[in-house]
C-alpha positions as YAML, in Angstrom:
chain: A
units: angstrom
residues:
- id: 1
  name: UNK
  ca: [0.00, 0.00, 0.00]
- id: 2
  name: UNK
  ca: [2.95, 1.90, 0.61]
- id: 3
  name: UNK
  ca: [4.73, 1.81, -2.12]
- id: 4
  name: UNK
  ca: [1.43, 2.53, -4.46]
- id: 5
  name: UNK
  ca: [1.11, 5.76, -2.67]
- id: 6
  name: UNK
  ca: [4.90, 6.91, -3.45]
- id: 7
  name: UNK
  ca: [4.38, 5.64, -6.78]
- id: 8
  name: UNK
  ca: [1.79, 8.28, -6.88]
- id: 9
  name: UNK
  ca: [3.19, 10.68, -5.54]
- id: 10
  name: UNK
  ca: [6.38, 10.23, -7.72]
- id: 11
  name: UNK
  ca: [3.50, 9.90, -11.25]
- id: 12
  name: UNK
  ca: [2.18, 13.30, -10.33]
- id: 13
  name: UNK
  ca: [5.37, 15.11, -9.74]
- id: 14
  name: UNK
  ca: [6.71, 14.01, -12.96]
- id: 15
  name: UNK
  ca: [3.26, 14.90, -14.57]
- id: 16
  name: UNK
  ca: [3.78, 18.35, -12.96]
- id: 17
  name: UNK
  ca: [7.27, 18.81, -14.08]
- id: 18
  name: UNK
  ca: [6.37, 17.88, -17.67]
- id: 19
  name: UNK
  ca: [3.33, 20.63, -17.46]
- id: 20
  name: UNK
  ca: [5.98, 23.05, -16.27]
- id: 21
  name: UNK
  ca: [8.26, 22.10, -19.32]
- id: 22
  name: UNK
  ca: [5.68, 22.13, -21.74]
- id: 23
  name: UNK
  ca: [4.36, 25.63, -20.66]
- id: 24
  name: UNK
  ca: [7.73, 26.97, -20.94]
- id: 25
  name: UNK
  ca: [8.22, 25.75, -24.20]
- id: 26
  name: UNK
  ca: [4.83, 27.00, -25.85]
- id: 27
  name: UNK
  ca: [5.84, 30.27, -24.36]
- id: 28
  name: UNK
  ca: [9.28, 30.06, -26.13]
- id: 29
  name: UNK
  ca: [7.34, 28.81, -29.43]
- id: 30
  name: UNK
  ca: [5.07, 31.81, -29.42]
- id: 31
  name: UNK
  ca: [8.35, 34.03, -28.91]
- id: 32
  name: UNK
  ca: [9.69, 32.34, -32.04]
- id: 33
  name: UNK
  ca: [6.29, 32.81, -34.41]
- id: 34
  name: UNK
  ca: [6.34, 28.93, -34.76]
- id: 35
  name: UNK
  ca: [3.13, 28.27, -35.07]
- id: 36
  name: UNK
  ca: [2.58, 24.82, -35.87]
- id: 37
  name: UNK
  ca: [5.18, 24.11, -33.35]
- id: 38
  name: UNK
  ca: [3.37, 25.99, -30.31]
- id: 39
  name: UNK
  ca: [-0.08, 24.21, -31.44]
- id: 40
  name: UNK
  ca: [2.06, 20.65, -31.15]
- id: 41
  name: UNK
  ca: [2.81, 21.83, -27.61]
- id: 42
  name: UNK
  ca: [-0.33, 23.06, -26.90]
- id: 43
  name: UNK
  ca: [-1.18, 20.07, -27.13]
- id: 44
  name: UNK
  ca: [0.52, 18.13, -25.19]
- id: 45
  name: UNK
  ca: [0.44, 20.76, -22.51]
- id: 46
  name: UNK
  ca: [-3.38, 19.70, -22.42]
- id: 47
  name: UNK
  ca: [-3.43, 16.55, -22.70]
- id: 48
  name: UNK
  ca: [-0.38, 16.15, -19.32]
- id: 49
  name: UNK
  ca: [-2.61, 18.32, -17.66]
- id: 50
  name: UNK
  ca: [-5.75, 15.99, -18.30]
- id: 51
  name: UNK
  ca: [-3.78, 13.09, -16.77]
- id: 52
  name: UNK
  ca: [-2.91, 15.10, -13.02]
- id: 53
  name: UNK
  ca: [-5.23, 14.31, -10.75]
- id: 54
  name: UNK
  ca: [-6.92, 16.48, -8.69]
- id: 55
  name: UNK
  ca: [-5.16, 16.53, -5.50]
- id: 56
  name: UNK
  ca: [-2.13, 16.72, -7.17]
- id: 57
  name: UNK
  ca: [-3.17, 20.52, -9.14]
- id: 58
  name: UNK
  ca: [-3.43, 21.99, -5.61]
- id: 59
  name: UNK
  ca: [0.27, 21.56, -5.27]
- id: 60
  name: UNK
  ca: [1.05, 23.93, -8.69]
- id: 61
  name: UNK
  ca: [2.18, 27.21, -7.77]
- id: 62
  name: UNK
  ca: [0.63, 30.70, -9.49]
- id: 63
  name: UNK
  ca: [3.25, 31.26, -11.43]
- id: 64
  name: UNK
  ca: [2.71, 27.24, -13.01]
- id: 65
  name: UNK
  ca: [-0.48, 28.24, -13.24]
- id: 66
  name: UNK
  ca: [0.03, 32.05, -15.03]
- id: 67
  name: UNK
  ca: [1.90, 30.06, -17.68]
- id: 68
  name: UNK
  ca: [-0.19, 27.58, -18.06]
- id: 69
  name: UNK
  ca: [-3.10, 29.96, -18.64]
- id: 70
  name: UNK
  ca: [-0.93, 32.26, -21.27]
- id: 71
  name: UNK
  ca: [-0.62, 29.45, -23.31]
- id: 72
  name: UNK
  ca: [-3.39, 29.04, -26.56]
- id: 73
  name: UNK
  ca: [-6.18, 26.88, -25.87]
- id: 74
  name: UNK
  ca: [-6.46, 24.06, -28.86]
...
């Protein structure tokens, strides 16, 4: 039972990390004028966020969650 729960823990940290990434990089995409590129990202940036569970969103911070919120909606 133990180990499930830091296995969880460990899912939704790297979930949030890879949110954080992907935010950054749509920002830097729109800084570029790529656009098909920051779409791509876009993308992914809403489908990672789709798989963090609820608990787990309480723990981003407001600037995670600024960035996240810049970035276009698909």
């Amino acid at each position: 039972m133990k180990i499930d729960t830091i296995e969880m823990e460990d899912r939704s940290a790297e979930l949030m990390a890879l949110a954080r990434m992907l935010a950054f990089a749509v920002e830097t995409a729109k800084g570029l004028d790529v656009e098909a590129v920051e779409y791509c990202l876009d993308t992914a940036l809403r489908a990672v966020l789709n798989e963090i569970d609820e608990p787990s969103r309480i723990m981003l911070t407001s600037n995670d969650i600024m960035l996240m919120n810049r970035s276009a909606l698909c």
